[in-house]
MIMILUM-882418 format. One record per residue: residue number from 1; residue in three letters; x, y, z of N, C-alpha, C in turn. Coordinates in nm, 4 decimals, m for minus. Layout:
N
R  doza  mimi    n.east   n.north      n.up   ca.east  ca.north     ca.up    c.east   c.north      c.up
R   NUM   ala         X         Y         Z         X         Y         Z         X         Y         Z
...
//
This chain:
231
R  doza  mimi    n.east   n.north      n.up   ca.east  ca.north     ca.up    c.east   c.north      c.up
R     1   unk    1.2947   m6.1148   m2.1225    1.4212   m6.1847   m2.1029    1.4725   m6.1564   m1.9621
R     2   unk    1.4987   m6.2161   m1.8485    1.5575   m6.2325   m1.7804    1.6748   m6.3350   m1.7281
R     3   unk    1.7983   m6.2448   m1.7043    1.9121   m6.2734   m1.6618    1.9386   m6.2567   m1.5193
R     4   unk    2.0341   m6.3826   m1.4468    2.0905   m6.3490   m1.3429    2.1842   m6.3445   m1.3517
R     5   unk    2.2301   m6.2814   m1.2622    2.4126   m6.2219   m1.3562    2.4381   m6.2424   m1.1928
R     6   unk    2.5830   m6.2853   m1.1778    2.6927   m6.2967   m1.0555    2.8261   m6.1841   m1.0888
R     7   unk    2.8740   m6.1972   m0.9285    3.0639   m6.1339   m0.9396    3.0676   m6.1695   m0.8371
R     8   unk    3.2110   m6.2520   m0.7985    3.2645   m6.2505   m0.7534    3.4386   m6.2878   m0.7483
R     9   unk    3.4871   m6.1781   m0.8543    3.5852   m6.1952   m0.9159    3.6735   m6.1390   m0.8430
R    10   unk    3.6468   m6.0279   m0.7032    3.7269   m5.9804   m0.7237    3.6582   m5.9274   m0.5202
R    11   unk    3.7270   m5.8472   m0.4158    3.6546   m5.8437   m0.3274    3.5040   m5.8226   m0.2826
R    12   unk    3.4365   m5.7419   m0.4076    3.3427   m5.6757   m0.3755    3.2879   m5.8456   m0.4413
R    13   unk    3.0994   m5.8302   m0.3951    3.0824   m5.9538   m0.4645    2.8863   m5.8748   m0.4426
R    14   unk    2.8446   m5.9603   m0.5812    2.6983   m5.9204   m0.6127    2.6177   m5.9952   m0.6427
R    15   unk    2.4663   m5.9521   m0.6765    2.3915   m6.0506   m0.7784    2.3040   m5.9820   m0.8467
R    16   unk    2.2509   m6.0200   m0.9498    2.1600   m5.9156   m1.0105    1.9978   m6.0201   m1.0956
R    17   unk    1.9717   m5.9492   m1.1025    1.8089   m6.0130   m1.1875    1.8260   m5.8858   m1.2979
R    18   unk    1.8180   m5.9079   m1.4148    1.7597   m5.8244   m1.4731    1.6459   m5.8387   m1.5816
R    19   unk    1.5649   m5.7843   m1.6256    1.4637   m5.8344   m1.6899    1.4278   m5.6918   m1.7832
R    20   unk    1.4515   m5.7489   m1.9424    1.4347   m5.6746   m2.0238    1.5165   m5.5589   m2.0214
R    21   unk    1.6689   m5.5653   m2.0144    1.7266   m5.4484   m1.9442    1.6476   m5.3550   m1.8369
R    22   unk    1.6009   m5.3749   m1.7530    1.6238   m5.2971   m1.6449    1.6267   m5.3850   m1.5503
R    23   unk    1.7015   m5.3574   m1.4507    1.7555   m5.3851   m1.3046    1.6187   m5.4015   m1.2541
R    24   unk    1.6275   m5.5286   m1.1993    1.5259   m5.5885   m1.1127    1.5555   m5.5555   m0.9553
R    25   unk    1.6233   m5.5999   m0.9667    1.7270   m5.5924   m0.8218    1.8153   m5.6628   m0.8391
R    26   unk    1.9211   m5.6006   m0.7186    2.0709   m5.5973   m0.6711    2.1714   m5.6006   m0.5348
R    27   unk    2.1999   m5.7157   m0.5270    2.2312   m5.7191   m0.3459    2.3860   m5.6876   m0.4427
R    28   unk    2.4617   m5.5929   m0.3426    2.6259   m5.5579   m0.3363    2.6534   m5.5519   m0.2166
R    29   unk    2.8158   m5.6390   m0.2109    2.8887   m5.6230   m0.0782    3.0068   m5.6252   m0.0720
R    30   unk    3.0814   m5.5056    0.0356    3.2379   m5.5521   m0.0351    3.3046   m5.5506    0.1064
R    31   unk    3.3102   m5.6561    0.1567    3.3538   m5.7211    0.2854    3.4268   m5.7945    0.3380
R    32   unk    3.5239   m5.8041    0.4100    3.6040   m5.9601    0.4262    3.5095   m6.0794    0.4383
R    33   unk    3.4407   m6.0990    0.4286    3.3699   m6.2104    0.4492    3.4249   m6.3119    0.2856
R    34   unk    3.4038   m6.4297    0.3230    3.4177   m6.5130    0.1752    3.3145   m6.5236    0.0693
R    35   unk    3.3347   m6.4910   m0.0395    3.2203   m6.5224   m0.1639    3.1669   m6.6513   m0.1100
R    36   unk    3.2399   m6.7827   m0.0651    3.1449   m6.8882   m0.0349    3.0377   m6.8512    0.0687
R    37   unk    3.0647   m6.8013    0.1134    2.9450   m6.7579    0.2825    2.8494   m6.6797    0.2082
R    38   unk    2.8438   m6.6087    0.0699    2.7933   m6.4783    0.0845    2.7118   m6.5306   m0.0259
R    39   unk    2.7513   m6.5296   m0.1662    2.7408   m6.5607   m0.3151    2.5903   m6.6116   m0.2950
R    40   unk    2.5435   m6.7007   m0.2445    2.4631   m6.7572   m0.2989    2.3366   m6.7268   m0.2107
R    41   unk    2.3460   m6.6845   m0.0479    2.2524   m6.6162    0.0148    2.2108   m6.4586   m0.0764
R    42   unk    2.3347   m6.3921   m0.0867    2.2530   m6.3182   m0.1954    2.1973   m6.3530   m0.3410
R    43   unk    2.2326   m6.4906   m0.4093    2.1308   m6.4719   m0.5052    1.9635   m6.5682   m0.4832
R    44   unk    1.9943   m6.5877   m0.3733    1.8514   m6.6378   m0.3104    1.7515   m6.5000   m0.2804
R    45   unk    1.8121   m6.4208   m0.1836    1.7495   m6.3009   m0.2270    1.6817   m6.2160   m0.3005
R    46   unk    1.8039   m6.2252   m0.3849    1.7530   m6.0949   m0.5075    1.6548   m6.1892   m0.5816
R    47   unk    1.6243   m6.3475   m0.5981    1.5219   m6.3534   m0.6646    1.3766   m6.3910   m0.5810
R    48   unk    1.4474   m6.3851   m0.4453    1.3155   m6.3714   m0.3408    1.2632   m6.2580   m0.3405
R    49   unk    1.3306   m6.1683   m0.3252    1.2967   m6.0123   m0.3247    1.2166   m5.9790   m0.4995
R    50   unk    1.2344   m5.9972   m0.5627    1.1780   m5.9882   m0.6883    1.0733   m6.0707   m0.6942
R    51   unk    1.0701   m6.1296   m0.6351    0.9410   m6.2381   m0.6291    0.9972   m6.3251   m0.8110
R    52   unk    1.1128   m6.4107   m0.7751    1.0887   m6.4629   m0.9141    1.0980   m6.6116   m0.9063
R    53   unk    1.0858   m6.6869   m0.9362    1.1583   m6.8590   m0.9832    1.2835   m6.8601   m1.0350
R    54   unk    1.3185   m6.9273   m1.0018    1.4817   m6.9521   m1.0725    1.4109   m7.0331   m1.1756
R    55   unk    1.3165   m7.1179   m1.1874    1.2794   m7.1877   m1.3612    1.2627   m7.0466   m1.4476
R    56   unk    1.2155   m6.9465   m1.4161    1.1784   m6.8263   m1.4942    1.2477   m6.7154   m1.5738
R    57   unk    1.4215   m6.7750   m1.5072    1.5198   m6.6894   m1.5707    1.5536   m6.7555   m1.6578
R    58   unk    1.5933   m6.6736   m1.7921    1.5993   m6.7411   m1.8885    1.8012   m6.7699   m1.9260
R    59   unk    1.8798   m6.6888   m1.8607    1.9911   m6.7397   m1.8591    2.0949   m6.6582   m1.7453
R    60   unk    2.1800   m6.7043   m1.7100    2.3071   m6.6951   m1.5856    2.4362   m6.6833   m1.6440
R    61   unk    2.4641   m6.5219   m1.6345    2.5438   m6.4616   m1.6390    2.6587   m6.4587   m1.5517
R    62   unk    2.7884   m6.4507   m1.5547    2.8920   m6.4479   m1.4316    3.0019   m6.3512   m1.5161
R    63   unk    3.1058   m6.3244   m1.4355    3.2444   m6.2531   m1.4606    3.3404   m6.3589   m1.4195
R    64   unk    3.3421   m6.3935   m1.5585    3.4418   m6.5992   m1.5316    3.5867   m6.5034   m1.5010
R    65   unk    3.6304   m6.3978   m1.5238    3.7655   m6.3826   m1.4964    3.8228   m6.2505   m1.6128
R    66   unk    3.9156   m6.1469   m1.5875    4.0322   m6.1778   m1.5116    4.0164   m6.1527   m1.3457
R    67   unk    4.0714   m6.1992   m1.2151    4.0271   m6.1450   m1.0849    4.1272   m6.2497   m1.0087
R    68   unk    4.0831   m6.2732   m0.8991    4.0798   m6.3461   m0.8116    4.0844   m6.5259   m0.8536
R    69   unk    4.1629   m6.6121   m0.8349    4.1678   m6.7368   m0.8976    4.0589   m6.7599   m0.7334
R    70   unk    4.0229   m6.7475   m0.6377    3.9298   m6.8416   m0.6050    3.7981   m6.7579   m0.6031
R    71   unk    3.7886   m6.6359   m0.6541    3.6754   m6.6005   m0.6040    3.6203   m6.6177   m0.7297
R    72   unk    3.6934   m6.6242   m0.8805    3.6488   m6.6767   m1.0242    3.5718   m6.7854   m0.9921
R    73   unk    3.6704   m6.8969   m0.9362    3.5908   m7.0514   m0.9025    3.5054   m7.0435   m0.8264
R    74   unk    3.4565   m6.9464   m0.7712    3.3138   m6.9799   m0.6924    3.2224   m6.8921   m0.7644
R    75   unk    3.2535   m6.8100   m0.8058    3.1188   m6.7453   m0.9154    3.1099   m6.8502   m1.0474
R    76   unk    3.1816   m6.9320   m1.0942    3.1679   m6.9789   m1.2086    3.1051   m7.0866   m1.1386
R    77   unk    3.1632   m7.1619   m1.0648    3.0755   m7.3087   m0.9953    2.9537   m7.2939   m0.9134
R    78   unk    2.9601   m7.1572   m0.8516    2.7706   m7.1253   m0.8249    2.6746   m7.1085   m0.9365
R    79   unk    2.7506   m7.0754   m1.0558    2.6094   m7.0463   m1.1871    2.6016   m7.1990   m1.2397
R    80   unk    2.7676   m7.3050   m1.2638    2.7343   m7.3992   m1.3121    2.6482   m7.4609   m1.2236
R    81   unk    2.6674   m7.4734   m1.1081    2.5554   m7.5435   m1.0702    2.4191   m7.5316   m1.0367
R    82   unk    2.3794   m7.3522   m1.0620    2.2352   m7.3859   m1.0687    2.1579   m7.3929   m1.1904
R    83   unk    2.2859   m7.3627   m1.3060    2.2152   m7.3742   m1.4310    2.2460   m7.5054   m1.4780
R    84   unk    2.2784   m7.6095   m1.4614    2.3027   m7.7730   m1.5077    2.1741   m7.8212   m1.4475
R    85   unk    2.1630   m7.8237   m1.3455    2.0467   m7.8735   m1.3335    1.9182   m7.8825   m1.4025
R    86   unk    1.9223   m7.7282   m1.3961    1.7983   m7.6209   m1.4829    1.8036   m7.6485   m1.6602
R    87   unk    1.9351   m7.6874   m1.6860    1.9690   m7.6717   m1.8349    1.8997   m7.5324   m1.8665
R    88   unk    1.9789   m7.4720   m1.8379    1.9749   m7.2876   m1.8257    2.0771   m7.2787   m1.8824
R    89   unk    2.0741   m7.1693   m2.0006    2.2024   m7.1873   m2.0829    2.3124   m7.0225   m1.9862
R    90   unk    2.4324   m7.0278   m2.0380    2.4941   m6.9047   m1.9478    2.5638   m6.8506   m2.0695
R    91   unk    2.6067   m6.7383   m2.0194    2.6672   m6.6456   m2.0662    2.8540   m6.6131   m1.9580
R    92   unk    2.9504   m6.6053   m2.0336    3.0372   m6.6002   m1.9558    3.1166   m6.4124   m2.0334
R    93   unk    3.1016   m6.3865   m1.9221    3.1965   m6.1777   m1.9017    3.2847   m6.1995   m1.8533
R    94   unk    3.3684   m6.1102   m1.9582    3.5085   m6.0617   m1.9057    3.4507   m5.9764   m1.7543
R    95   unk    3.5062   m6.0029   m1.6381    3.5349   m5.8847   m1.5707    3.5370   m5.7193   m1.6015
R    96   unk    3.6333   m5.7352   m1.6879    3.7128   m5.5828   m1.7088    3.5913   m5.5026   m1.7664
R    97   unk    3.5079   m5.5912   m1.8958    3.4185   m5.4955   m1.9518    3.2609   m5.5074   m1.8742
R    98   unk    3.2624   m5.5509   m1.7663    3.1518   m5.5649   m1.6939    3.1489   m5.4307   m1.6014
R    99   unk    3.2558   m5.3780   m1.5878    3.3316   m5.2579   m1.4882    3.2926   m5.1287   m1.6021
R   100   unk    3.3190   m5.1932   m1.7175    3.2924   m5.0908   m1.8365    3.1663   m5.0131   m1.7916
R   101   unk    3.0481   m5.1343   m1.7883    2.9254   m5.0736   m1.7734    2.8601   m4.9885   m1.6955
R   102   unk    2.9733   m4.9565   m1.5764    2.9357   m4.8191   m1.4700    2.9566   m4.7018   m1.5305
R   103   unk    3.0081   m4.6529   m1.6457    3.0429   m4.5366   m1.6684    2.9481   m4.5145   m1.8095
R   104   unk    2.8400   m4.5941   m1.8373    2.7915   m4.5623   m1.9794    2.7129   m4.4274   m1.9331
R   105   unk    2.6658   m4.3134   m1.8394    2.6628   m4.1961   m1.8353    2.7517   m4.1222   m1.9098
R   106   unk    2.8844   m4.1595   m1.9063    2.9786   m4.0882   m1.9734    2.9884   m4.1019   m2.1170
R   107   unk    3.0584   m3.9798   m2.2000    3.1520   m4.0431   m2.3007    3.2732   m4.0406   m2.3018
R   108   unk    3.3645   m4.1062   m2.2950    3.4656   m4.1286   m2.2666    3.5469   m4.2446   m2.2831
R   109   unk    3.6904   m4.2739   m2.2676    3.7214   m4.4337   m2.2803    3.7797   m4.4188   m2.1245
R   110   unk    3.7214   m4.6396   m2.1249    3.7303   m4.6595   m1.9826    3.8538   m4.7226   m1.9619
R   111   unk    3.9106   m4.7042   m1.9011    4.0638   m4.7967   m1.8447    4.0197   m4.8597   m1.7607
R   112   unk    3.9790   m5.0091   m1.7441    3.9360   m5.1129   m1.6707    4.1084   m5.1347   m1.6108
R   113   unk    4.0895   m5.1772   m1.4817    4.2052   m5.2095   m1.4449    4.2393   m5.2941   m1.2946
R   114   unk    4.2577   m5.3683   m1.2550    4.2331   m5.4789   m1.2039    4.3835   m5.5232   m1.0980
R   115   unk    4.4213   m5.5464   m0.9972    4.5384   m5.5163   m0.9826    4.5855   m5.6760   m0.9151
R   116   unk    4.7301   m5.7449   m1.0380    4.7284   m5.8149   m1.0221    4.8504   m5.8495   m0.9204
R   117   unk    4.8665   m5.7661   m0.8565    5.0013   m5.7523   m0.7763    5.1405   m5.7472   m0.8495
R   118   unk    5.2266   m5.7519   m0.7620    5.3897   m5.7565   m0.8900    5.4444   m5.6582   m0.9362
R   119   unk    5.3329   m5.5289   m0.9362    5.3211   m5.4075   m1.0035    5.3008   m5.4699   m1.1489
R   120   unk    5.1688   m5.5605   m1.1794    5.1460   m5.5987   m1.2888    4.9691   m5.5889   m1.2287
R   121   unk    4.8860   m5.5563   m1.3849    4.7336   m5.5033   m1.3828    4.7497   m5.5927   m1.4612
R   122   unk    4.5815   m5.6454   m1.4650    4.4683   m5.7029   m1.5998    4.4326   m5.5706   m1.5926
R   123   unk    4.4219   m5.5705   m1.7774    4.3792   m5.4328   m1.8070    4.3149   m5.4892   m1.9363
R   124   unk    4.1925   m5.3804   m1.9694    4.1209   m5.3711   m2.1383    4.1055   m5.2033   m2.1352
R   125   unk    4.0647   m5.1926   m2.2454    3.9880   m5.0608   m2.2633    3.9131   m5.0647   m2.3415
R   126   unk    3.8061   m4.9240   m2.3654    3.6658   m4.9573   m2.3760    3.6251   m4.8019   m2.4354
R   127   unk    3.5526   m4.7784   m2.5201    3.5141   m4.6882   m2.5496    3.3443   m4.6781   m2.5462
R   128   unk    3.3283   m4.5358   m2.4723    3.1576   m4.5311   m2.3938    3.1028   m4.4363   m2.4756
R   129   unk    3.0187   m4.4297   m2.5289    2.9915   m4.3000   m2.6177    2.8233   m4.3037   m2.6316
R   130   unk    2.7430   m4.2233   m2.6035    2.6101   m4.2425   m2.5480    2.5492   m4.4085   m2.5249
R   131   unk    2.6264   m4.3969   m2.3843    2.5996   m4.5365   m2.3582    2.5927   m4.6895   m2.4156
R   132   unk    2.6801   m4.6415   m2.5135    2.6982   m4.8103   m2.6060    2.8743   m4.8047   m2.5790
R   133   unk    2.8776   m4.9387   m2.5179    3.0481   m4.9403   m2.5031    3.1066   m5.0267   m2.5706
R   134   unk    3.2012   m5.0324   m2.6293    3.2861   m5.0516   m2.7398    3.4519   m5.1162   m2.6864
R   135   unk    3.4645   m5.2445   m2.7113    3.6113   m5.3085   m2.6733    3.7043   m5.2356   m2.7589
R   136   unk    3.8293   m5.2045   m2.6869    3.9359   m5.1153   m2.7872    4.0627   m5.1899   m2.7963
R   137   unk    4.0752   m5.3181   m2.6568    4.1748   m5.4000   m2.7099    4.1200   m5.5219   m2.6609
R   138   unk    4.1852   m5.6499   m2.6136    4.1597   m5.8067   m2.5919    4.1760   m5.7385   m2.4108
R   139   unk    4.1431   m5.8530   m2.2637    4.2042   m5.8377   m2.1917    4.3481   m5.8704   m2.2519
R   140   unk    4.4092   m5.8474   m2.1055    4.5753   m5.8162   m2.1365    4.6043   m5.8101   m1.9779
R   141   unk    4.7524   m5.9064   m1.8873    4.7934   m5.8613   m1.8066    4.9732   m5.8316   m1.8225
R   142   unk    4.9730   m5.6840   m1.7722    5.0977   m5.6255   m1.7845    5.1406   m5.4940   m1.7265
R   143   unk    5.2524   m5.4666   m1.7137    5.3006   m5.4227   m1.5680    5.2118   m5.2386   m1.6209
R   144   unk    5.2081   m5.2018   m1.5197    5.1880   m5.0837   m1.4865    5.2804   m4.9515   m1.5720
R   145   unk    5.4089   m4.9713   m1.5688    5.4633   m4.9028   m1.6124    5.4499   m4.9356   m1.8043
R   146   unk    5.4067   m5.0579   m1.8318    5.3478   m5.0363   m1.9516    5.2477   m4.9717   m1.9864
R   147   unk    5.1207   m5.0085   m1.8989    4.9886   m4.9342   m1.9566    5.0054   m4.7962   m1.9421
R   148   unk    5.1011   m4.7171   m1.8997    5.1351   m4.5773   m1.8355    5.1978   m4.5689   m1.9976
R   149   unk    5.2412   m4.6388   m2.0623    5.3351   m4.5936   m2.2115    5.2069   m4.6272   m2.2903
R   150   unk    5.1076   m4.7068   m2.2614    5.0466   m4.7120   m2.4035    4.8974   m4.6079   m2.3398
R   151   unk    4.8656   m4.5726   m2.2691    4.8228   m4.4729   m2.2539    4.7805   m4.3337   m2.3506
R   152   unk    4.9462   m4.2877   m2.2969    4.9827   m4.2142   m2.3776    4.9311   m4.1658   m2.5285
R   153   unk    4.8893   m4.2644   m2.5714    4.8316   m4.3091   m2.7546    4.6977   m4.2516   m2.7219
R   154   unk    4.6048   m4.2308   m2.6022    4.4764   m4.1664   m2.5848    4.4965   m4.0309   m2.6159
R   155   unk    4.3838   m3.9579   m2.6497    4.3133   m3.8667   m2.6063    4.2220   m3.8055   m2.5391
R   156   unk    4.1331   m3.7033   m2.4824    4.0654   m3.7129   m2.4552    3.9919   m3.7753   m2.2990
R   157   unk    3.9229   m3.7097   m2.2048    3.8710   m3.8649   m2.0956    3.9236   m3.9906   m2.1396
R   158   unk    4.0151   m3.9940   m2.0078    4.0235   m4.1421   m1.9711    4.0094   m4.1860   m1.8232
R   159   unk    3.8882   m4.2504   m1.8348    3.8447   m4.3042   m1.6821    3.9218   m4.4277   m1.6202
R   160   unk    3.9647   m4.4171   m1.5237    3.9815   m4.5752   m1.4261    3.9061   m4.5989   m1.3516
R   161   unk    3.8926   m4.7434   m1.4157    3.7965   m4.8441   m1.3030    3.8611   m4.9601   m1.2504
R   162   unk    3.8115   m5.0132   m1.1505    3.8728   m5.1377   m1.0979    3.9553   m5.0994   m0.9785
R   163   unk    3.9686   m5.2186   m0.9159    4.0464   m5.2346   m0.8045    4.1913   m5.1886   m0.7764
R   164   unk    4.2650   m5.1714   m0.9410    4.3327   m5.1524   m0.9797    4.3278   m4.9231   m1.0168
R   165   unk    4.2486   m4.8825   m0.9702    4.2678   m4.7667   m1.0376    4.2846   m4.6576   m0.9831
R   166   unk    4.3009   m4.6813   m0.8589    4.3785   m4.6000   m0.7551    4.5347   m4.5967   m0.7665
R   167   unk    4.6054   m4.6876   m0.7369    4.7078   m4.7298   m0.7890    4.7809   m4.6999   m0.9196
R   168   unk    4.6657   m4.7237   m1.0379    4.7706   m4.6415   m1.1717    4.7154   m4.4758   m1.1595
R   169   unk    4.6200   m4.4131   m1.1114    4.6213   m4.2985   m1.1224    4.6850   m4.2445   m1.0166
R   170   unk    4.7569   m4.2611   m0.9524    4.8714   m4.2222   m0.8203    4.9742   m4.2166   m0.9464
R   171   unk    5.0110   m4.2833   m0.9807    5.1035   m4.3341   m1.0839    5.1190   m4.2547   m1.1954
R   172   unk    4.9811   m4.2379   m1.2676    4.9977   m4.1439   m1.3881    4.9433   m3.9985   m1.3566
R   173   unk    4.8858   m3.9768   m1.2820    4.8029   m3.8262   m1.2357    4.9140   m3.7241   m1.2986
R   174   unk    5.0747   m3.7267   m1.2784    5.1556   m3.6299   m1.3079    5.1780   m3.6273   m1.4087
R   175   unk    5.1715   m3.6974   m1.5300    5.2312   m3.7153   m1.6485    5.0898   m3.7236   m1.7205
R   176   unk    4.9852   m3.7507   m1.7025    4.8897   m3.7576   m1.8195    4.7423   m3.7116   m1.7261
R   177   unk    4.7750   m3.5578   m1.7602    4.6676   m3.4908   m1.7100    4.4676   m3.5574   m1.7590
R   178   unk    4.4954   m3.5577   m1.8663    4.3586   m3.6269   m1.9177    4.2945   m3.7425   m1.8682
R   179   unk    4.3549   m3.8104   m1.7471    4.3447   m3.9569   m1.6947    4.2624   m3.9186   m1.5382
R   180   unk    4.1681   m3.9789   m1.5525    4.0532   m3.9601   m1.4198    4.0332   m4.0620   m1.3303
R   181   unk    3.9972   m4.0462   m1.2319    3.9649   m4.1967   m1.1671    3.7984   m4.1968   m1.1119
R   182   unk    3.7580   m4.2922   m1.1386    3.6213   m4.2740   m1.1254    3.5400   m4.3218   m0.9780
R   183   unk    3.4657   m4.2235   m0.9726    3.3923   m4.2167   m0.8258    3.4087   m4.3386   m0.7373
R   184   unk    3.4243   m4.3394   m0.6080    3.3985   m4.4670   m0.5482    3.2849   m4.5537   m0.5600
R   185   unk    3.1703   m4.4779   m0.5691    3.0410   m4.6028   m0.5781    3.0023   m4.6266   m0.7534
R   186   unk    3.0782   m4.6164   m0.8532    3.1178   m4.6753   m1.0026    3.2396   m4.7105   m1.0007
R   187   unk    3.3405   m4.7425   m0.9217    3.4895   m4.8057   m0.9337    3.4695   m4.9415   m0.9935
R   188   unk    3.4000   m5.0123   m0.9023    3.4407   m5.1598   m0.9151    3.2765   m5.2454   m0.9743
R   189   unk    3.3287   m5.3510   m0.9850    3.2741   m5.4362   m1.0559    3.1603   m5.4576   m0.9853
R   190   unk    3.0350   m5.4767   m1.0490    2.9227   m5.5329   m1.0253    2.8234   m5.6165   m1.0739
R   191   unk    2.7318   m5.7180   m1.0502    2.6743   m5.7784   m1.1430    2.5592   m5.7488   m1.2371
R   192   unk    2.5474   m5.5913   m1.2288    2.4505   m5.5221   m1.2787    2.4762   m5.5285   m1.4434
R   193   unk    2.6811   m5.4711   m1.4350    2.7263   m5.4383   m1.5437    2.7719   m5.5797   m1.5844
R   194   unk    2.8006   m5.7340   m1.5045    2.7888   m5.8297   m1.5447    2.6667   m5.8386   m1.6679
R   195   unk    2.5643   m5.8428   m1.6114    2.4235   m5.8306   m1.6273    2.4451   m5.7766   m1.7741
R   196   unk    2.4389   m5.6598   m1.7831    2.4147   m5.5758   m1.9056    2.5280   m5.6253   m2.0452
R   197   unk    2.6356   m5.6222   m1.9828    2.7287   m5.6902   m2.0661    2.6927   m5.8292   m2.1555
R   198   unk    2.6272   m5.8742   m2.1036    2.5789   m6.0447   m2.1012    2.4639   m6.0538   m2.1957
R   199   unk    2.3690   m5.9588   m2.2428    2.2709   m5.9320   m2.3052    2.3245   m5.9761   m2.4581
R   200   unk    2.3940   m5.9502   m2.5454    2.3977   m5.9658   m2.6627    2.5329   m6.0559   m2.6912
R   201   unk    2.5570   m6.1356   m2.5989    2.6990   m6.1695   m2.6246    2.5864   m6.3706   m2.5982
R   202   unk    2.7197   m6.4662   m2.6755    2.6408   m6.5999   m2.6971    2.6358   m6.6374   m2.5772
R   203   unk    2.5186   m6.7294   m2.6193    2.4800   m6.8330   m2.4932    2.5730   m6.9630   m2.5062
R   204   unk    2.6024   m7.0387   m2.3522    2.6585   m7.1793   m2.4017    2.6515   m7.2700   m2.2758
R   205   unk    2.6642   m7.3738   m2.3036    2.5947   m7.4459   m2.1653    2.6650   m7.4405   m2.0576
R   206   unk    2.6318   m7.5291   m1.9652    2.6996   m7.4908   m1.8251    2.8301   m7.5715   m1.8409
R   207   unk    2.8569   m7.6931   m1.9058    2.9747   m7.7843   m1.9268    3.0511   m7.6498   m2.0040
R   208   unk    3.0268   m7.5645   m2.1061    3.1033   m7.5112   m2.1525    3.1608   m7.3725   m2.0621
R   209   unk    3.0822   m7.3775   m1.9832    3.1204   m7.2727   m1.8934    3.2913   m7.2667   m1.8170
R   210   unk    3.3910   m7.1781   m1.8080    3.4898   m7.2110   m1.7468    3.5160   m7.0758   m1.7336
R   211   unk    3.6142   m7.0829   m1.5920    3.7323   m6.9565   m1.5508    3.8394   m6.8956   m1.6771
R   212   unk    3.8378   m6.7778   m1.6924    3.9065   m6.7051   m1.7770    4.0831   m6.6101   m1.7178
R   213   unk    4.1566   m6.7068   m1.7217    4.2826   m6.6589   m1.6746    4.3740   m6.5941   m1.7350
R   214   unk    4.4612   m6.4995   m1.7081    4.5526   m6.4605   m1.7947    4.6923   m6.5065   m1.7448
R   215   unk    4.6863   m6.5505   m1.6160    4.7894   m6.6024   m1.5864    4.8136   m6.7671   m1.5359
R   216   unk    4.8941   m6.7561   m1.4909    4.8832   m6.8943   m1.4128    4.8728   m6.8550   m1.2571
R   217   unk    4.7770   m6.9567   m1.1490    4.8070   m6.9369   m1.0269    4.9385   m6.9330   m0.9975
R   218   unk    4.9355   m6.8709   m0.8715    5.0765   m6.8216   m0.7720    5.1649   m6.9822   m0.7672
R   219   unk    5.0740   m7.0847   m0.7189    5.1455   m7.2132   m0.6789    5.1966   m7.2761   m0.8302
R   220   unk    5.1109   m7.2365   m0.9165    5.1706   m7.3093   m1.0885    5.3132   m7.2309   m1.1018
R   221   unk    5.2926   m7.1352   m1.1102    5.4488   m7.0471   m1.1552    5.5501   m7.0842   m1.0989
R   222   unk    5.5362   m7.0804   m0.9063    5.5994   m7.1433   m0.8697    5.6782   m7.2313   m0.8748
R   223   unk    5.6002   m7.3498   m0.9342    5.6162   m7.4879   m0.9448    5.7293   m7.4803   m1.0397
R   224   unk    5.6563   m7.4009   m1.1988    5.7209   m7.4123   m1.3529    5.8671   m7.3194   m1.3153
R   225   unk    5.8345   m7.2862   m1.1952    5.9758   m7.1685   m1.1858    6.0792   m7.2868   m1.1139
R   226   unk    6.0456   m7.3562   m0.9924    6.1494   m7.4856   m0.9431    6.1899   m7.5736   m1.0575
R   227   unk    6.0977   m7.6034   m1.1473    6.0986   m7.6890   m1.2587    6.2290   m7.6631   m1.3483
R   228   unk    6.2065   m7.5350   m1.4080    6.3296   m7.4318   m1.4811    6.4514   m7.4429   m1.4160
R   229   unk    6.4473   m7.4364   m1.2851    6.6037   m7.4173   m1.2172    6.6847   m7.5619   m1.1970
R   230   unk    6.5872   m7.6185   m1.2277    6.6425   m7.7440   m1.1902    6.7123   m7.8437   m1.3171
R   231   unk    6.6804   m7.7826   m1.4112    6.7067   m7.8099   m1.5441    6.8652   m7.7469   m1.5581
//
């Protein structure tokens, strides 16, 4: 079985091959440059470098969202379009539990956390326990000073990941000693843990494929917010 798995949900941006669970190869980059410039020279790569066919993968994995509203739309519209063609069926990952998959060394639960500005996170959590990880709630975006109260309800290791996990562990380090932040080169999202995530979860075609939001863009709210006042 081989999967190509994408991210570019969020700054850092990847690609992965994997075949039969193990990592084929993996281009990562976390750069100002744009996912459009980048995204797709690296997944030309990683299946040049592997020596593979794109007819040979058997499905295309992405992190449809929570993240970035344009860097979602270009990881989701680079897989739809090389799997429509192909009629390559895909697989669509949460973000948050794709981040999960850097810490299955550990046991522990993961605080995925994602930072959506506002002093508001996309957040899930995740329980890792010899490397099989386990959803503990739905995504969810909500302010900081909440996930700092429901926290609390842990025991035990609790890791942060994400873009977001600098930020709440500044935040909680004083009040909830048990709360860790995890290494810089397992922080953030990659398409490895895209990849792995993507293995047992359904297939569905590329028309069914779409971006996974928890909010509305900046310019929608906007809008529904002039809309409201004007009423």
């Amino acid at each position: 079985m081989k999967i190509l798995a994408v991210d570019s949900s969020a700054k850092a941006c990847s690609a992965c091959l994997l075949e039969d669970n193990k990592i084929k190869g993996e281009f990562f980059i976390n750069t100002a440059l744009t996912h459009s410039q980048t995204l797709v020279p690296m997944i030309d790569a990683v299946l040049k470098n592997t020596s593979t066919d794109i007819k040979e993968v058997d499905a295309l994995a992405v992190s449809a969202g929570p993240g970035s509203f344009t860097g979602v739309r270009i990881g989701v519209a680079a897989v739809k379009g090389i799997a429509m063609p192909l009629d390559k069926p895909c697989v669509s990952v949460s973000t948050l539990e794709a981040m999960a998959y850097n810490m299955t060394g550990e046991n522990c639960v993961v605080c995925a956390v994602m930072d959506a500005r506002c002093k508001q996170v996309y957040n899930a959590m995740f329980s890792v326990e010899n490397g099989v990880v386990s959803r503990l709630c739905d995504d969810r975006a909500l302010s900081i000073d909440d996930l700092g109260e429901d926290l609390k309800s842990y025991s035990g290791r609790v890791i942060l990941v994400g873009d977001g996990a600098e930020l709440c562990y500044n935040s909680f380090k004083e009040l909830l000693s048990y709360v860790e932040l995890a290494p810089e080169q397992l922080r953030y999202q990659r398409a490895s843990g895209v990849a792995f995530a993507s293995v047992n979860k359904e297939k569905i075609t590329p028309a069914q494929l779409l971006p996974t939001y928890l909010r509305l863009p900046q310019a929608e709210r906007e809008l529904k917010k002039r809309l409201e006042n004007k009423k």
